[in-house]
SETI-203796 format. One record per atom (N, C-alpha, C, O, CB): residue in three letters; residue number from 1; x, y, z; chain; atom name. Coordinates in nm, 2 decimals, always signed. Glycine has a CB too. Layout:
N
('ALA', NUM, (X, Y, Z), 'A', 'CA');
...
//
This chain:
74
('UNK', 1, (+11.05, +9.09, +9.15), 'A', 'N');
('UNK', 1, (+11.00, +9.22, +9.21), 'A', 'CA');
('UNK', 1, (+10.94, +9.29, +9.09), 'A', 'C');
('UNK', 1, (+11.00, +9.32, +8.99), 'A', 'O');
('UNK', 1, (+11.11, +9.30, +9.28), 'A', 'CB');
('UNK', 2, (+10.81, +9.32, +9.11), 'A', 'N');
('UNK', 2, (+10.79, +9.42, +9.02), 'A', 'CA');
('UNK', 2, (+10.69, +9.55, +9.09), 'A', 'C');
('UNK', 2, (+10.66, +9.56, +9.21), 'A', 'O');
('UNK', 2, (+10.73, +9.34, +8.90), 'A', 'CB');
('UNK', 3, (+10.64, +9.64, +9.00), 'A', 'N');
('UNK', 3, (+10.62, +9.79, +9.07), 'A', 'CA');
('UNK', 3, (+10.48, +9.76, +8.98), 'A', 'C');
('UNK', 3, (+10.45, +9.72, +8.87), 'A', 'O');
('UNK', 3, (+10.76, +9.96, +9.03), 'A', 'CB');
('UNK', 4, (+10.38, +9.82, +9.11), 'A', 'N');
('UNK', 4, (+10.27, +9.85, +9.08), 'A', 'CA');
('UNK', 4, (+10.23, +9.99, +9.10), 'A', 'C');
('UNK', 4, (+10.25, +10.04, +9.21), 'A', 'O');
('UNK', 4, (+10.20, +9.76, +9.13), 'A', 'CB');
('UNK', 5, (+10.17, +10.08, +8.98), 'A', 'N');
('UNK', 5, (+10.13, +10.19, +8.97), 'A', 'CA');
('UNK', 5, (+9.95, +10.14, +8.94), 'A', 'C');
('UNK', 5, (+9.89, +10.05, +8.87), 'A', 'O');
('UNK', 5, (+10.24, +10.28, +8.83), 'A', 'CB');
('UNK', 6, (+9.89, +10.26, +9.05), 'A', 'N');
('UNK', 6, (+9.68, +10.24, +9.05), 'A', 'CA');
('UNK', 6, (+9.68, +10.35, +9.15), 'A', 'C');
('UNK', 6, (+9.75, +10.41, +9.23), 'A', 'O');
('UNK', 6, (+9.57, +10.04, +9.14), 'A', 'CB');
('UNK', 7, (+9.55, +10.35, +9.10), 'A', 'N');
('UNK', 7, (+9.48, +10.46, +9.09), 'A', 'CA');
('UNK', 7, (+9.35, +10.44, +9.19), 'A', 'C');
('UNK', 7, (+9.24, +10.41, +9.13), 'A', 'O');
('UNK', 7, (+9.45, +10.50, +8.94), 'A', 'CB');
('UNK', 8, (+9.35, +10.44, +9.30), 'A', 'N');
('UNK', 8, (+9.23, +10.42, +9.43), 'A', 'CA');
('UNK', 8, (+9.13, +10.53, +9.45), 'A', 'C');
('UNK', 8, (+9.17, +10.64, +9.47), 'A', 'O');
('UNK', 8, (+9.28, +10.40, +9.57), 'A', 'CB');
('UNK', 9, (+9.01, +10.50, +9.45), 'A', 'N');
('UNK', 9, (+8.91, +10.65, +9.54), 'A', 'CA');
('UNK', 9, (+8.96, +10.77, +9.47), 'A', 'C');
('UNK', 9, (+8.93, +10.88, +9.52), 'A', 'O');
('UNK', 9, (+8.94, +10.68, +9.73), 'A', 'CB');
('UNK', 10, (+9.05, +10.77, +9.33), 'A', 'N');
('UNK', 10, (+9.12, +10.89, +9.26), 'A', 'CA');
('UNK', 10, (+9.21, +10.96, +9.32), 'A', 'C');
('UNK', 10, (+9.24, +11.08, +9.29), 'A', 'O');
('UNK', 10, (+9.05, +10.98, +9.23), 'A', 'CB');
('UNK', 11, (+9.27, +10.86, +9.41), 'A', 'N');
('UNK', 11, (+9.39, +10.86, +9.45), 'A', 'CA');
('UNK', 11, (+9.50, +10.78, +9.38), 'A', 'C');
('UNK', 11, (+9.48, +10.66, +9.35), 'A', 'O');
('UNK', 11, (+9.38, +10.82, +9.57), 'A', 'CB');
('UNK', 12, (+9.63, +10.84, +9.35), 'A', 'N');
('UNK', 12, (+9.73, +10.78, +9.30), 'A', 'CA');
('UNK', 12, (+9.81, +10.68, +9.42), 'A', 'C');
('UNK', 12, (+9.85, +10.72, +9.53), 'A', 'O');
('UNK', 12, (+9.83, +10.89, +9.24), 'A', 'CB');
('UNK', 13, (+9.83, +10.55, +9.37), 'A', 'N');
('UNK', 13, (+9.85, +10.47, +9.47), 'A', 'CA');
('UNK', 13, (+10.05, +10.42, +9.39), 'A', 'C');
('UNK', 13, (+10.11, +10.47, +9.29), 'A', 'O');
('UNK', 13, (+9.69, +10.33, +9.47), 'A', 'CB');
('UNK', 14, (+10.11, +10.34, +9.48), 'A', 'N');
('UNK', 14, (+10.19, +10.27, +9.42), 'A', 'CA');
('UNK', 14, (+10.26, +10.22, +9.56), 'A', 'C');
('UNK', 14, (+10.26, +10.26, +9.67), 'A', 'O');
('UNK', 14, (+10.28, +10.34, +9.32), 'A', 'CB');
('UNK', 15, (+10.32, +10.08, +9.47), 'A', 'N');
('UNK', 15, (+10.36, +9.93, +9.54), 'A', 'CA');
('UNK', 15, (+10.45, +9.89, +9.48), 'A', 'C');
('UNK', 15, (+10.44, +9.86, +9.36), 'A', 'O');
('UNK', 15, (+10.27, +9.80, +9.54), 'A', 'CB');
('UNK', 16, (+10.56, +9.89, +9.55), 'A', 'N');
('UNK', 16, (+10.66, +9.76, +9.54), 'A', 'CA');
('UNK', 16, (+10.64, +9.61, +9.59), 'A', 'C');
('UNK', 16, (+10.66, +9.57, +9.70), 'A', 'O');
('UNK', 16, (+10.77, +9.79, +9.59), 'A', 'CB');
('UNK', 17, (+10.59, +9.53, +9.47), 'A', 'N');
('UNK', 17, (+10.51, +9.35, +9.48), 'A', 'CA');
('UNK', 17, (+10.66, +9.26, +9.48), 'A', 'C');
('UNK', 17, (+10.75, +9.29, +9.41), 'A', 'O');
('UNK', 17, (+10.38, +9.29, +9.29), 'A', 'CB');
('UNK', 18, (+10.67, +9.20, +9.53), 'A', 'N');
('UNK', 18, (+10.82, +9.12, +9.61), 'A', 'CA');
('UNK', 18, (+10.75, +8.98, +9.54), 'A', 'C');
('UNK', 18, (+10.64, +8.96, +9.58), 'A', 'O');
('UNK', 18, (+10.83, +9.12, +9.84), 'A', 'CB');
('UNK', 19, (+10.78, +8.91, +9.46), 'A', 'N');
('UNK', 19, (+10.75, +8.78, +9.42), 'A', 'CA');
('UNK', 19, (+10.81, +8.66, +9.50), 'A', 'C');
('UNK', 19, (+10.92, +8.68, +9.56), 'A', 'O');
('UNK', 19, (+10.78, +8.77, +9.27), 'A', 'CB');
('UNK', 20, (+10.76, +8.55, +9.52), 'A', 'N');
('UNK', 20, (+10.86, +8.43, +9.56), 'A', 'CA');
('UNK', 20, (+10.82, +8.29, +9.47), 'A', 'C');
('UNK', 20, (+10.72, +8.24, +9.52), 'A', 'O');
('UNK', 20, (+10.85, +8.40, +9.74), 'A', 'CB');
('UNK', 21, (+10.85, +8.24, +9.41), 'A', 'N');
('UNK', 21, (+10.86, +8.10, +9.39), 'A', 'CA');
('UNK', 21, (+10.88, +7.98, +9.49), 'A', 'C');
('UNK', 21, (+10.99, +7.93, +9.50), 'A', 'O');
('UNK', 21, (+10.95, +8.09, +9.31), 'A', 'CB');
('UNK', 22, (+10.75, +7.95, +9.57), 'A', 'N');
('UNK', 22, (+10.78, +7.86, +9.70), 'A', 'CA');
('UNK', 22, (+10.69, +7.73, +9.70), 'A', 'C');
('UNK', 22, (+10.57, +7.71, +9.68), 'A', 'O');
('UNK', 22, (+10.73, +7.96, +9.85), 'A', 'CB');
('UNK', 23, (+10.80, +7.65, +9.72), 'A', 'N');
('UNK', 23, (+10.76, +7.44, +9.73), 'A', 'CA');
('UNK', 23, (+10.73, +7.44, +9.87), 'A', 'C');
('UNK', 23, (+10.82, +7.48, +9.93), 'A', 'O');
('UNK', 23, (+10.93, +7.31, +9.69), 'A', 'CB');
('UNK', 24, (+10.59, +7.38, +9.98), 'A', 'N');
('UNK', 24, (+10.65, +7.39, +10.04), 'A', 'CA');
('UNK', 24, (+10.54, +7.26, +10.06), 'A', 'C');
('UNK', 24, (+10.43, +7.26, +10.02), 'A', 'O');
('UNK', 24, (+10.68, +7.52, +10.11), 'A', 'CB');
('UNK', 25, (+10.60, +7.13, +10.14), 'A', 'N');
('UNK', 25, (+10.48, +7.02, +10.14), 'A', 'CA');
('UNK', 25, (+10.38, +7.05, +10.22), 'A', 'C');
('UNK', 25, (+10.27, +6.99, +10.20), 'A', 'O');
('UNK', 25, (+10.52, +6.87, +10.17), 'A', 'CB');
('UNK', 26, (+10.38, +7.11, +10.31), 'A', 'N');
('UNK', 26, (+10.28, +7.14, +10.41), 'A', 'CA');
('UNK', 26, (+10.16, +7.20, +10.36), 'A', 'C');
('UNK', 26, (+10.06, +7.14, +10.34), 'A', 'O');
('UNK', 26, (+10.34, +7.22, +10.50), 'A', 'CB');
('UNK', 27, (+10.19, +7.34, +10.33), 'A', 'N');
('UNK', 27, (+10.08, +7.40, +10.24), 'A', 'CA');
('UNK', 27, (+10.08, +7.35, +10.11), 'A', 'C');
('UNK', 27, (+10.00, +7.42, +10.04), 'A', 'O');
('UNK', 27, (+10.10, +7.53, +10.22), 'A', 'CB');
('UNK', 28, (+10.14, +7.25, +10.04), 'A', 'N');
('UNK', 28, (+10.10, +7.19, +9.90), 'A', 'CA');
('UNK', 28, (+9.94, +7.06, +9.96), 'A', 'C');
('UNK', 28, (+9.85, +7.02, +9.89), 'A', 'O');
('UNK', 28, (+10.30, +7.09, +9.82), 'A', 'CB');
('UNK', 29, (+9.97, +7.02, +10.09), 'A', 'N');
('UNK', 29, (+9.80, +6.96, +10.08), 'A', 'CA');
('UNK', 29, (+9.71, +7.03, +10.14), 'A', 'C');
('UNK', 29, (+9.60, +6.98, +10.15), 'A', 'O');
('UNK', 29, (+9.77, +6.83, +10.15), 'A', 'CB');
('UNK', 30, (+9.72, +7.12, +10.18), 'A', 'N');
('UNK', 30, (+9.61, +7.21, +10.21), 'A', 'CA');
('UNK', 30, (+9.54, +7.24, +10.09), 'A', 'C');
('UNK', 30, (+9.58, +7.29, +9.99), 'A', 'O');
('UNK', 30, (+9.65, +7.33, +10.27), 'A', 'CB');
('UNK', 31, (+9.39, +7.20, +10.11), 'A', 'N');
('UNK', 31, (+9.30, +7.16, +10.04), 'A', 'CA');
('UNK', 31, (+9.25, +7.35, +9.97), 'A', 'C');
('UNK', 31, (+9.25, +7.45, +10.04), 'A', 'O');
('UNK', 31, (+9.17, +7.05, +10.15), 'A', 'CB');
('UNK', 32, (+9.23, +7.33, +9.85), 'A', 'N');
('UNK', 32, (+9.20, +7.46, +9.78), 'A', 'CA');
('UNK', 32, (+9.11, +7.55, +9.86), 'A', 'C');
('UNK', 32, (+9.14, +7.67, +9.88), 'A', 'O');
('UNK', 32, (+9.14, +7.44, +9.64), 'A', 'CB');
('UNK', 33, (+9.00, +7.49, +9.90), 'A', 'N');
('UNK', 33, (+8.86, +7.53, +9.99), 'A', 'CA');
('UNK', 33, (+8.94, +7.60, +10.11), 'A', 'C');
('UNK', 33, (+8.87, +7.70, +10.15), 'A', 'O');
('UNK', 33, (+8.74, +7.37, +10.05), 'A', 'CB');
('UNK', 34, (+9.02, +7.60, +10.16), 'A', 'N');
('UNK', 34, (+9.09, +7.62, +10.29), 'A', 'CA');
('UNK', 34, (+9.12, +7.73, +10.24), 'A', 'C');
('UNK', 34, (+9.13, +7.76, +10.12), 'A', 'O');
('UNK', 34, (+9.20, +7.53, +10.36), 'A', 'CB');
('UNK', 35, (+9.15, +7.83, +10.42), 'A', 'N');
('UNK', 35, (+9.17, +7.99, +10.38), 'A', 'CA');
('UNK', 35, (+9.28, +7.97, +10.53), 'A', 'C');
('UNK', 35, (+9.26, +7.91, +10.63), 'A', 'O');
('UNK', 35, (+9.00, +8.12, +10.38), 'A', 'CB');
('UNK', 36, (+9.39, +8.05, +10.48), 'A', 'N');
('UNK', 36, (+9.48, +8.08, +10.62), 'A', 'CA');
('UNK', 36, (+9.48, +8.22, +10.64), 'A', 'C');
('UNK', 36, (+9.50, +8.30, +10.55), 'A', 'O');
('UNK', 36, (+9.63, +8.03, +10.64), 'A', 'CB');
('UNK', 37, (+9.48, +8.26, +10.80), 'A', 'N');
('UNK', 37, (+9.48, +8.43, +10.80), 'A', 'CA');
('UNK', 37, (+9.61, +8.49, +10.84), 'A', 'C');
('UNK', 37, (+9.69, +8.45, +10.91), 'A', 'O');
('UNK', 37, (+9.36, +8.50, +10.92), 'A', 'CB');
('UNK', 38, (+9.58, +8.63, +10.73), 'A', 'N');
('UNK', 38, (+9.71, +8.70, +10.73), 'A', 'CA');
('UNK', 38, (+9.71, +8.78, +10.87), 'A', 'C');
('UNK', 38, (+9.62, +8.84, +10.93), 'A', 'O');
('UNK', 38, (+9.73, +8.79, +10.60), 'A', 'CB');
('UNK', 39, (+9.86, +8.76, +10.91), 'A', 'N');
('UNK', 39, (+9.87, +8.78, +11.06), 'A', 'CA');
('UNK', 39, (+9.87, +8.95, +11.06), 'A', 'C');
('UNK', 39, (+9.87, +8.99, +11.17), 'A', 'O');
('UNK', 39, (+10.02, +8.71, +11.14), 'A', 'CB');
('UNK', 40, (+9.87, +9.04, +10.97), 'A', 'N');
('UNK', 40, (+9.88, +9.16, +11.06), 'A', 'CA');
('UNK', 40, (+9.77, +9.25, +10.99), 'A', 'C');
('UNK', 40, (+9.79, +9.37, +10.98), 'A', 'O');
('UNK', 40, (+10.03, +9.24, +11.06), 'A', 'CB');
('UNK', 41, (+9.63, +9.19, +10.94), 'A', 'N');
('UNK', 41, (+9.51, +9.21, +10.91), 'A', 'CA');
('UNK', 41, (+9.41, +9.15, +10.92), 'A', 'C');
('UNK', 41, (+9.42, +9.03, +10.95), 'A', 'O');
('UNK', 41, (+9.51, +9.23, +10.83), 'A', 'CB');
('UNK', 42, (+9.31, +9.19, +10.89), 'A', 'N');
('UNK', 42, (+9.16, +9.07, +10.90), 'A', 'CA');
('UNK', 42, (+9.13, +9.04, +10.80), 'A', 'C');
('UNK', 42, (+9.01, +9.03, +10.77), 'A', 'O');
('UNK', 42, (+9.02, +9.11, +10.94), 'A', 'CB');
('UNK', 43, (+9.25, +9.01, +10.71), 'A', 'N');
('UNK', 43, (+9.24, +8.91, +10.54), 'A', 'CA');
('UNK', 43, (+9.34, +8.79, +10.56), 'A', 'C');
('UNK', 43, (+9.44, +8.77, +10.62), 'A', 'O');
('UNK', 43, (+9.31, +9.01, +10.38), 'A', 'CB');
('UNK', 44, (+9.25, +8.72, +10.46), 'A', 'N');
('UNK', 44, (+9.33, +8.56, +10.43), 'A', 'CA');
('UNK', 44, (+9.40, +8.55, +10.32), 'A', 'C');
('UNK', 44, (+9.43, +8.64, +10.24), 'A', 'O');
('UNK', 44, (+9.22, +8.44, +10.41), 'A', 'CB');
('UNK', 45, (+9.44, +8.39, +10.31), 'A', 'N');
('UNK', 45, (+9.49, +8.40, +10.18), 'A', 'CA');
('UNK', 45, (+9.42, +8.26, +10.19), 'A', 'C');
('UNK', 45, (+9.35, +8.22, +10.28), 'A', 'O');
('UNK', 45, (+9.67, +8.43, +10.14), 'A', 'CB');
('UNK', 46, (+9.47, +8.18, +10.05), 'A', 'N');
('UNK', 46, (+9.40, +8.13, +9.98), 'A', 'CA');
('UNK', 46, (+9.51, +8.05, +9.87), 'A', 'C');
('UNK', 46, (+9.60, +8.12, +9.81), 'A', 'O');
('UNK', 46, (+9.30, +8.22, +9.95), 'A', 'CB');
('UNK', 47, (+9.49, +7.92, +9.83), 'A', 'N');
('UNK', 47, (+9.55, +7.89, +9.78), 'A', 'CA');
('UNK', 47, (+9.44, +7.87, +9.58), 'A', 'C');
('UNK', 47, (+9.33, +7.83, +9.57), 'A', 'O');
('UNK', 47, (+9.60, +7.79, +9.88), 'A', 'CB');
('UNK', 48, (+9.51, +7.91, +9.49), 'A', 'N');
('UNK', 48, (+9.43, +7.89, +9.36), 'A', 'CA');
('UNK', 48, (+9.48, +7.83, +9.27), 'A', 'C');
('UNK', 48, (+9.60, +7.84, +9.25), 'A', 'O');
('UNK', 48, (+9.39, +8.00, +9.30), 'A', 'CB');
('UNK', 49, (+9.40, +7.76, +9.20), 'A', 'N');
('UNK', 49, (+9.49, +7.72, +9.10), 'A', 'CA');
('UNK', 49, (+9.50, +7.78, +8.95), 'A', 'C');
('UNK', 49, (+9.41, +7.78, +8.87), 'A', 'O');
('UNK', 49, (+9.47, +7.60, +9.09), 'A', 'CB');
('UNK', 50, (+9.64, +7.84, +8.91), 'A', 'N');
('UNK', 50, (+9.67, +7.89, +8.81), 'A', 'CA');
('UNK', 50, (+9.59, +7.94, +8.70), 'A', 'C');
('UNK', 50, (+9.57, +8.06, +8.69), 'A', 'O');
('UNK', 50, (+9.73, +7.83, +8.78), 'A', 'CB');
('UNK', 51, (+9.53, +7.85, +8.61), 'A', 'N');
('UNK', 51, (+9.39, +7.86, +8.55), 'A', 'CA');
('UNK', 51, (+9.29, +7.94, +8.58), 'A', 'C');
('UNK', 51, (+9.25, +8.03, +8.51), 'A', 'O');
('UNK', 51, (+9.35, +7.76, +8.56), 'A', 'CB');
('UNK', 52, (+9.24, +7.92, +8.69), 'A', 'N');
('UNK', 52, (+9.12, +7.99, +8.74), 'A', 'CA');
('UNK', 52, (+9.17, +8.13, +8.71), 'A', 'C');
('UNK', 52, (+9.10, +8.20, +8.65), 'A', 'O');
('UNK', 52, (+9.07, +7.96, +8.89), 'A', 'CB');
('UNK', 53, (+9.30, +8.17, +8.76), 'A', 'N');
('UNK', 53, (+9.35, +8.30, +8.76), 'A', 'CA');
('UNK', 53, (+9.32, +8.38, +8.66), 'A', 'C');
('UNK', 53, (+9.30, +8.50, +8.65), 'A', 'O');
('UNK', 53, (+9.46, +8.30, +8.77), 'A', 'CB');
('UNK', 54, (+9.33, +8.28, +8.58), 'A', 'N');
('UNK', 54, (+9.35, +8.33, +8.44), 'A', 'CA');
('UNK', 54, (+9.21, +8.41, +8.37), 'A', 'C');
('UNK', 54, (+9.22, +8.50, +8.29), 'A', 'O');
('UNK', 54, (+9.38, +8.20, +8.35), 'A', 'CB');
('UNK', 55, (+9.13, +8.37, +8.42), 'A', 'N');
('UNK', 55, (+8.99, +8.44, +8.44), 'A', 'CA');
('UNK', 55, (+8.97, +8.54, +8.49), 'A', 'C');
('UNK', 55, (+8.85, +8.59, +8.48), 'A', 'O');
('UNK', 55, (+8.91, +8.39, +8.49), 'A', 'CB');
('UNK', 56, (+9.05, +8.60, +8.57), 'A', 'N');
('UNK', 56, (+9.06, +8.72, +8.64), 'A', 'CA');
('UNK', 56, (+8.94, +8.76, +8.75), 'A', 'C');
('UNK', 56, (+8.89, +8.86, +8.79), 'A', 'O');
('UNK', 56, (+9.06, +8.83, +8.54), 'A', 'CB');
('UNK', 57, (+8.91, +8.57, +8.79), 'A', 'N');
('UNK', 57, (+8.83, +8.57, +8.90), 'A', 'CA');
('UNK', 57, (+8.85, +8.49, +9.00), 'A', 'C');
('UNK', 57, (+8.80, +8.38, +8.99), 'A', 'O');
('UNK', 57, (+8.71, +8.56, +8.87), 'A', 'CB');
('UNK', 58, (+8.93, +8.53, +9.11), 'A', 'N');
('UNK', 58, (+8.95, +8.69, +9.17), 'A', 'CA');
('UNK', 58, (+9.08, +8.70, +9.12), 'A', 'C');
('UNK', 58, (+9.17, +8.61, +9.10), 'A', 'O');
('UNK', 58, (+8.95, +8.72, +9.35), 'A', 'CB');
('UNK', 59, (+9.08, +8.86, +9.10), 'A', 'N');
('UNK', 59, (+9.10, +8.93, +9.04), 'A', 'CA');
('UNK', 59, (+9.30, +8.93, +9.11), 'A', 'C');
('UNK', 59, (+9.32, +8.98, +9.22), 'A', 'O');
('UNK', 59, (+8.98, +9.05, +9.04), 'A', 'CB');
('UNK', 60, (+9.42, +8.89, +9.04), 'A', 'N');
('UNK', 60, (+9.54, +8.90, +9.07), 'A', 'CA');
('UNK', 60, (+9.63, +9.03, +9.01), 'A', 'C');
('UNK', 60, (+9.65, +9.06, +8.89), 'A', 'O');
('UNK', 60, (+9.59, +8.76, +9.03), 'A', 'CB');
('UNK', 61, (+9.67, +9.10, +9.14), 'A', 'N');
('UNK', 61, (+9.69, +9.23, +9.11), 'A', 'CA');
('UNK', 61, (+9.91, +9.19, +9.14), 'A', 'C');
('UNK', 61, (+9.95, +9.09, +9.20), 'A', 'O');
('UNK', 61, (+9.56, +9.35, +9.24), 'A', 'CB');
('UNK', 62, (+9.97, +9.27, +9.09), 'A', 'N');
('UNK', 62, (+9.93, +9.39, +9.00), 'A', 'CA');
('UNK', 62, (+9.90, +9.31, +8.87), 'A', 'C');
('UNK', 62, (+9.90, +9.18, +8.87), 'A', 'O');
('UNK', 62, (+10.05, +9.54, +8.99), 'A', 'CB');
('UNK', 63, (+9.90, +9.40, +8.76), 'A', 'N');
('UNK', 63, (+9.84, +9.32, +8.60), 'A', 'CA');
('UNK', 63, (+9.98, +9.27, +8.56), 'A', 'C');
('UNK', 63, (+10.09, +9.32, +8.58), 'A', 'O');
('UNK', 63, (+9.76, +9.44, +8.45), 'A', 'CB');
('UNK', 64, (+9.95, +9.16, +8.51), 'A', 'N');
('UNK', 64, (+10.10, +9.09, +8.44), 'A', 'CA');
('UNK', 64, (+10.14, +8.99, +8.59), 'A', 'C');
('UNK', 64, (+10.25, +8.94, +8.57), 'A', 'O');
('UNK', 64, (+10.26, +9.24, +8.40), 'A', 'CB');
('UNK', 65, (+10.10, +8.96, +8.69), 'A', 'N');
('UNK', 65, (+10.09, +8.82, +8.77), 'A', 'CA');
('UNK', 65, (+10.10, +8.73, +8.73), 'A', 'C');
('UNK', 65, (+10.19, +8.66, +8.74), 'A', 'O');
('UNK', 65, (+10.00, +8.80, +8.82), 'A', 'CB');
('UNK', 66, (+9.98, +8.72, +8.67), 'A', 'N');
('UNK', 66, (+9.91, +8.58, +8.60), 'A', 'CA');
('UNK', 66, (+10.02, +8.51, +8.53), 'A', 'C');
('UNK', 66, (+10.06, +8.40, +8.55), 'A', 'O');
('UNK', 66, (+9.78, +8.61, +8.48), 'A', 'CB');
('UNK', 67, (+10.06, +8.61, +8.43), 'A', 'N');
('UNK', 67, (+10.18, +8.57, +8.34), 'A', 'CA');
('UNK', 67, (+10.31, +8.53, +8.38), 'A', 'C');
('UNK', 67, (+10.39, +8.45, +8.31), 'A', 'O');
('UNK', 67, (+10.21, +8.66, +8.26), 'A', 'CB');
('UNK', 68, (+10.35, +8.61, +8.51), 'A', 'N');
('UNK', 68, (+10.49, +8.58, +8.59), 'A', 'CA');
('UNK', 68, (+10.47, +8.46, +8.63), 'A', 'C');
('UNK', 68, (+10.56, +8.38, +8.64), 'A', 'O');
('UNK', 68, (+10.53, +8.68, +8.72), 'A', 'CB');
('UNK', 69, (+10.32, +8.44, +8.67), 'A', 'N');
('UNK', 69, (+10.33, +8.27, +8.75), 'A', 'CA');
('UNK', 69, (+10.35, +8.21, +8.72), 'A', 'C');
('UNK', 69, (+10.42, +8.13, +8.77), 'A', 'O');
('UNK', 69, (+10.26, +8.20, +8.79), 'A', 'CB');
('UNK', 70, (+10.29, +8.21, +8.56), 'A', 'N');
('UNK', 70, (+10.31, +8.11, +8.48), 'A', 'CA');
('UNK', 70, (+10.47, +8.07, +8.45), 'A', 'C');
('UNK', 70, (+10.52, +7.96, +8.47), 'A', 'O');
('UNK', 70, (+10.22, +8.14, +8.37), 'A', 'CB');
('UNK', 71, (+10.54, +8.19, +8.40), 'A', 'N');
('UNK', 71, (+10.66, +8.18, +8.40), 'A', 'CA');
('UNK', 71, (+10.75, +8.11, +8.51), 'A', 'C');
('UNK', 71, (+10.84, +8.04, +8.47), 'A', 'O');
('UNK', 71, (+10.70, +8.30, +8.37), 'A', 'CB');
('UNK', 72, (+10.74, +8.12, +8.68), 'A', 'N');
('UNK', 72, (+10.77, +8.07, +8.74), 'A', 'CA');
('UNK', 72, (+10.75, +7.92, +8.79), 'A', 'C');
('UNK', 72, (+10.84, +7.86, +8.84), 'A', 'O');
('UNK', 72, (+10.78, +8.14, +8.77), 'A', 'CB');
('UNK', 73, (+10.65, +7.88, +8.77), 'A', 'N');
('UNK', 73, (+10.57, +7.72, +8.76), 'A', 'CA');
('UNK', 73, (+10.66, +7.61, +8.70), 'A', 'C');
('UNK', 73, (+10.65, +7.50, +8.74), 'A', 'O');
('UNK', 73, (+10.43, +7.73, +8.67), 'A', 'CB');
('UNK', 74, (+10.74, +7.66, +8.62), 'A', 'N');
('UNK', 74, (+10.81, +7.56, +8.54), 'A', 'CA');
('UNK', 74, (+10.98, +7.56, +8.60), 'A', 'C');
('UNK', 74, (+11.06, +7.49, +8.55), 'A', 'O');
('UNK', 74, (+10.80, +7.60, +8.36), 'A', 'CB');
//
């Protein structure tokens, strides 16, 4: 778990981000290109691989992600 503090439209924002470390074979062959939609909005998700992240394109919020992932991957 970690706490995200931002700053929107100059609005002060904040989030509690819930992490999980999840194996799951089903979604492990779902092809990268593929998008599944999130059920209680008109956004998807997406599967990425690590690396790319690392580029901050697109962009993995809150900051320090990238790094937790990595930490959990192993």
């Amino acid at each position: 778990m970690t706490e995200n503090l931002f700053d929107l439209a100059g609005a002060p924002g904040h989030e509690i981000v819930h992490v999980f470390a999840v194996r799951c074979a089903e979604l492990e062959l779902m092809p990268f290109a593929a998008s599944r939609p999130v059920l209680d909005n008109d956004s998807v998700a997406r599967w990425y691989r690590l690396a790319d992240l690392a580029d901050s394109n697109p962009p993995l919020y809150p900051d320090g992600m990238t790094q937790l992932a990595r930490r959990l991957q192993n």
